[in-house]
C-alpha positions in Angstrom: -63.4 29.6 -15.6 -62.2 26.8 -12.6 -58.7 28.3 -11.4 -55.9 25.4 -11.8 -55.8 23.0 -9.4 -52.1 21.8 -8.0 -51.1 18.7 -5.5 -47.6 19.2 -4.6 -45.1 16.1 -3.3 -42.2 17.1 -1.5 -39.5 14.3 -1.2 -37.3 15.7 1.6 -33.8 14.4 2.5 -30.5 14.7 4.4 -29.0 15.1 1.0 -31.3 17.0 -1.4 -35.5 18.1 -1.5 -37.5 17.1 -4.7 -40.7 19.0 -5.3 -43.4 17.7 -7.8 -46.4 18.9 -8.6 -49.2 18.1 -10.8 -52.7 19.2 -12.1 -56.0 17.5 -12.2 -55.3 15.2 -15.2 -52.3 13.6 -13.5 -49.8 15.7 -15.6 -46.7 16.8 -13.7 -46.2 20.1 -14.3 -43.0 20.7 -12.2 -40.2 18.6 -10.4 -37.0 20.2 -9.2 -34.7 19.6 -6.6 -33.1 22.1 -3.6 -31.1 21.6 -1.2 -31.9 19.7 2.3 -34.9 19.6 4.3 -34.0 17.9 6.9 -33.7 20.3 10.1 -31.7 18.3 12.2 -28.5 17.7 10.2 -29.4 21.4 8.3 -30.5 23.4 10.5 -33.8 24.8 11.1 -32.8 28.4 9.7 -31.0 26.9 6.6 -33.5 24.1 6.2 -36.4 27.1 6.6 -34.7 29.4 3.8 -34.8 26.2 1.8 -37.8 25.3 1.7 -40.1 28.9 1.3 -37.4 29.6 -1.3 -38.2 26.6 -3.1 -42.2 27.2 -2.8 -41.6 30.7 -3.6 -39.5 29.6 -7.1 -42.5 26.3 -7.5 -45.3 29.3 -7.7 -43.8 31.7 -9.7 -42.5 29.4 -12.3 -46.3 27.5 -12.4 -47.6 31.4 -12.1 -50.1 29.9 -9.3 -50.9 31.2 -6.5 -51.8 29.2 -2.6 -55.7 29.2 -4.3 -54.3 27.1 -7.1 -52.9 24.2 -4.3 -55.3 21.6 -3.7 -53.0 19.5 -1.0 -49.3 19.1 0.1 -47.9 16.0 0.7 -44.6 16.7 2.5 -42.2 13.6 3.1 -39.8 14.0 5.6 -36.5 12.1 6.6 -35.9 12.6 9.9 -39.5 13.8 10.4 -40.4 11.6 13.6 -42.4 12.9 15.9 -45.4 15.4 16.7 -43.3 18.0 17.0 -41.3 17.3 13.9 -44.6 17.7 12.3 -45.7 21.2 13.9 -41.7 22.2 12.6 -42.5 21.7 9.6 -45.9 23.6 9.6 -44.8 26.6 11.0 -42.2 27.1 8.0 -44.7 26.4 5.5 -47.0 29.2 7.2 -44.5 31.4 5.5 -45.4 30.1 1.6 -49.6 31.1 2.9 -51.1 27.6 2.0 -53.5 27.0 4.2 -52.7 24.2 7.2 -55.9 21.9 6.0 -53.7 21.5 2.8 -50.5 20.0 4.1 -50.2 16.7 5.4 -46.3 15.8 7.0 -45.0 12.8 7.4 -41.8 10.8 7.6 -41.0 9.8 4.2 -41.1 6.4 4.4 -44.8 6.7 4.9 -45.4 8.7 1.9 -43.7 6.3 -0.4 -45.6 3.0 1.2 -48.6 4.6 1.0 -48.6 6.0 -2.4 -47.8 2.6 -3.8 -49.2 0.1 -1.2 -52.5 -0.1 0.4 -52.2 -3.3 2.1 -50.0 -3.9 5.4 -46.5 -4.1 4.9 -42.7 -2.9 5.9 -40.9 -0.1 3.7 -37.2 -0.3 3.5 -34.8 3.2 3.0 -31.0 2.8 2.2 -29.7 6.0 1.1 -27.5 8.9 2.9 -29.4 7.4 5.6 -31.4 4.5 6.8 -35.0 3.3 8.2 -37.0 0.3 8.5 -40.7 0.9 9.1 -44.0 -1.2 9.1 -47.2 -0.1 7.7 -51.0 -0.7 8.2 -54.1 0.9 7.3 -54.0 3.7 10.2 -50.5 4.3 9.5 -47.5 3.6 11.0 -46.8 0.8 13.5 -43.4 0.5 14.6 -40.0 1.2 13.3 -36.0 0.2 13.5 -33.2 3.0 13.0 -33.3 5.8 11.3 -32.2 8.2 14.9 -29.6 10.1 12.7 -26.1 9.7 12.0 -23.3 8.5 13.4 -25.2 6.7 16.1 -27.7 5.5 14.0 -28.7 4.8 10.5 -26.9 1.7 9.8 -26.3 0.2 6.3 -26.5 3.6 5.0 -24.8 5.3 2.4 -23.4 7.7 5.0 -22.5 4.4 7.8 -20.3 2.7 4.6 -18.8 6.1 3.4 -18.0 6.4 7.4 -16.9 2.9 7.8 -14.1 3.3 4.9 -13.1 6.6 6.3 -11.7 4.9 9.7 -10.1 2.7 8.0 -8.1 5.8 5.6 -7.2 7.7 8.9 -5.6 4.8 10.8 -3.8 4.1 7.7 -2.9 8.0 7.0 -1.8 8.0 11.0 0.1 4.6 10.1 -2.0 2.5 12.9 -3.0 0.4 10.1 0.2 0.1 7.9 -1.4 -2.2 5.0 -2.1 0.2 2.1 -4.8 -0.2 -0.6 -5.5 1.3 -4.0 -8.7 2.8 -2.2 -6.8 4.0 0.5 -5.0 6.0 -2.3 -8.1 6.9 -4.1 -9.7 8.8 -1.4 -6.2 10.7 -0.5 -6.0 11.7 -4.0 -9.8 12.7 -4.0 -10.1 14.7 -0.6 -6.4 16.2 -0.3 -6.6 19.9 0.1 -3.2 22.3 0.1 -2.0 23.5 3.8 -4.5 20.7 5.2 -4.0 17.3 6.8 -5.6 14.9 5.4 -7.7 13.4 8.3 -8.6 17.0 9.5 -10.0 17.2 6.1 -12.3 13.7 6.3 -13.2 14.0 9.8 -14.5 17.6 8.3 -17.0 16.2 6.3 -20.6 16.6 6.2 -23.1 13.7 6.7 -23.7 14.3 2.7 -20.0 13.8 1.7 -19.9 11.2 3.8 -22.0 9.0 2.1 -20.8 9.8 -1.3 -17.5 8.4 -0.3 -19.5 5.0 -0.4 -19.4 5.4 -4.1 -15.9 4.8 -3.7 -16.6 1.6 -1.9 -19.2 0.2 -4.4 -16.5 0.7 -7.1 -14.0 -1.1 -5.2 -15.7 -3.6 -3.8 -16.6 -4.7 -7.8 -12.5 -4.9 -8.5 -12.5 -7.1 -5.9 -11.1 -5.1 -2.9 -11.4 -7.3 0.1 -12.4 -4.7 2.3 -14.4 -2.9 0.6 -16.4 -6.1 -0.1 -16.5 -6.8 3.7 -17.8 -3.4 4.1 -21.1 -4.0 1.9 -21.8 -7.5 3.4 -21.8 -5.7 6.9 -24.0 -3.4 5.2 -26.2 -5.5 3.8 -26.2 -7.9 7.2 -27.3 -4.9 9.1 -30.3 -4.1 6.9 -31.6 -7.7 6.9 -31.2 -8.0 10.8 -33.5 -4.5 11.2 -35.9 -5.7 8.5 -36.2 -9.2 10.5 -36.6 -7.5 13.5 -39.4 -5.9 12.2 -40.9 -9.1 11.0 -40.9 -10.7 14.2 -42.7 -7.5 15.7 -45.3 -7.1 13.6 -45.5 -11.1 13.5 -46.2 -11.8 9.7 -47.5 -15.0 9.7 -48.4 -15.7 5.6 -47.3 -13.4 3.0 -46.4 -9.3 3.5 -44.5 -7.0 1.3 -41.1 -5.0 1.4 -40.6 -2.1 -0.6 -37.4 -1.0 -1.0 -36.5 2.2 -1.4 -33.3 4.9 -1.3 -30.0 5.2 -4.0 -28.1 1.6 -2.6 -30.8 -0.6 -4.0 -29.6 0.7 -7.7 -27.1 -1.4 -7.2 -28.5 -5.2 -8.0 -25.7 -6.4 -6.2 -27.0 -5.0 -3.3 -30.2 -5.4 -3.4 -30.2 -9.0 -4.4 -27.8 -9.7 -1.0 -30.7 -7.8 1.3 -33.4 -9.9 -0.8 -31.9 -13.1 -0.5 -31.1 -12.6 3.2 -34.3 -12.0 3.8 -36.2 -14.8 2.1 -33.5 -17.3 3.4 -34.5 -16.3 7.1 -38.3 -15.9 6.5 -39.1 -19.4 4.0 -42.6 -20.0 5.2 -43.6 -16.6 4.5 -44.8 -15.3 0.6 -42.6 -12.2 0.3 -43.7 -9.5 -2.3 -40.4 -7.4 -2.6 -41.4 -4.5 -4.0 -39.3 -1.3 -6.3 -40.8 1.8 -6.7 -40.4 3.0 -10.7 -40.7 6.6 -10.4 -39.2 8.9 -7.9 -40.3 9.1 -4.4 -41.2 12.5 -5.4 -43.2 11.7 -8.2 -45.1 8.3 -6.1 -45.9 10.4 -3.6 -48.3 12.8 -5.8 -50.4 9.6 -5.6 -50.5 9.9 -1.6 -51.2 13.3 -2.6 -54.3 12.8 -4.7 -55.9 10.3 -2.1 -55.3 13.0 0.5 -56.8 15.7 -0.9 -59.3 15.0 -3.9 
């Protein structure tokens, strides 16, 4: 009897890792999520431990073994360069699937090219952010994504950031004009014994961007600043995705697809969309939304890969 064949998709971010795997008939037969992947905000050790763990649990819960894999797709954020990739190949040599079997890539690439084979840009906005364009021999240039704080603009880490300023000048009474968000956050993040600001400026890159939550929420009861926060957001986004249209030089019609947790919000995503078409009229714009989870899309990378 044929032993099981497996393709695995690992959706790796600053925040968590999703693994998905499925058999030969397309069924998906795991999908879990760990902790991060990516080594330069975890850790290579941490980030290591991770990631064999998670393997390790993937194998013994599907009672498989590295025979039963039939290719890896492993999407990186934060996964940039050559070296990046070799990283990321010597911690998998720990789980003993064979090299030929993994392919590691940023993750922006996964997702574009498990739902797009034409040319095209694909947008993140999540903990962090990228802008990347996409052709047949893979990528072609790219806009942020260099890491937080210096980078990844438009984020949900750079708006989480951007309130937090704000909360220590007023907690250091710089900025004397309180707000109910102001409040929010101090009632949210005080600790016993611990200054407030020691506690924020404390705060990992994660935490940081789930304090945009508290931004989102605001910013739809009508808190000015909170408001003025997203439309920076949202300006910054459609500046690097224009960018990225004048470099590639799109001409007639191209697609975006938009991907990472801000874009739930149609709010948001209709400002980036709208900003975009307003600048680029000429141009046929296919904006497009991925419907499962970059996980899940990227078993079709997966599948194309290694079939």
């Amino acid at each position: 009897m044929e032993a099981m064949k497996l393709w695995v998709s690992v959706d790796g971010g600053g925040t968590k890792t999703t693994i998905c795997a499925c058999d030969e008939h397309y069924k998906k037969v795991f999908d879990e999520s760990f902790g991060c992947s990516n080594y330069k905000a975890a850790g290579l050790k941490t980030v290591s431990e991770i990631l064999v763990n998670a393997f390790e649990h993937m194998m013994n819960t599907l009672k498989c073994t590295k025979e039963n894999i039939a290719g890896v797709v492993m999407a990186i954020a934060g996964c940039d360069t050559q070296k990046d990739v070799l990283v990321y190949k010597n911690i998998m040599k720990s789980t003993k699937i064979e090299e030929e079997k993994l392919f590691v890539c940023n993750d922006t690439e996964a997702i574009f090219r498990s739902l797009s084979d034409k040319d095209g840009i694909c947008v993140v906005a999540g903990t962090g952010s990228i802008v990347c364009a996409y052709d047949k021999n893979g990528l072609r240039t790219r806009v942020g994504g260099w890491g937080s704080p210096l980078s990844d603009e438009g984020s949900g880490y750079w708006i989480g950031a951007e309130l937090l300023k704000k909360v220590i000048r007023w907690y250091d009474g710089v900025n004397e004009e309180s707000r109910p968000v102001y409040k929010e956050i101090e009632k949210q993040y005080s600790r016993s014994g611990t200054e407030l600001a020691w506690v924020l400026t404390s705060l990992s890159v994660k935490e940081v961007a789930a304090v945009s939550s508290f931004v989102f929420q605001y910013a739809k009861q009508g808190d000015e600043l909170c408001k003025e926060i997203i439309q920076r957001a949202t300006d910054s986004l459609i500046q690097q995705i224009s960018v990225i249209c004048k470099k590639m030089s799109y001409k007639k019609s191209f697609s975006i697809l938009m991907v990472g947790g801000l874009f739930n919000d149609g709010d948001f995503l209709q400002r980036v969309k709208m900003g975009i078409t307003e600048q680029f009229q000429l141009q046929k714009i296919e904006f497009l939304r991925p419907e499962n989870s970059p996980a899940e899309d990227g078993l079709n990378f997966a599948k194309k890969l290694f079939l």
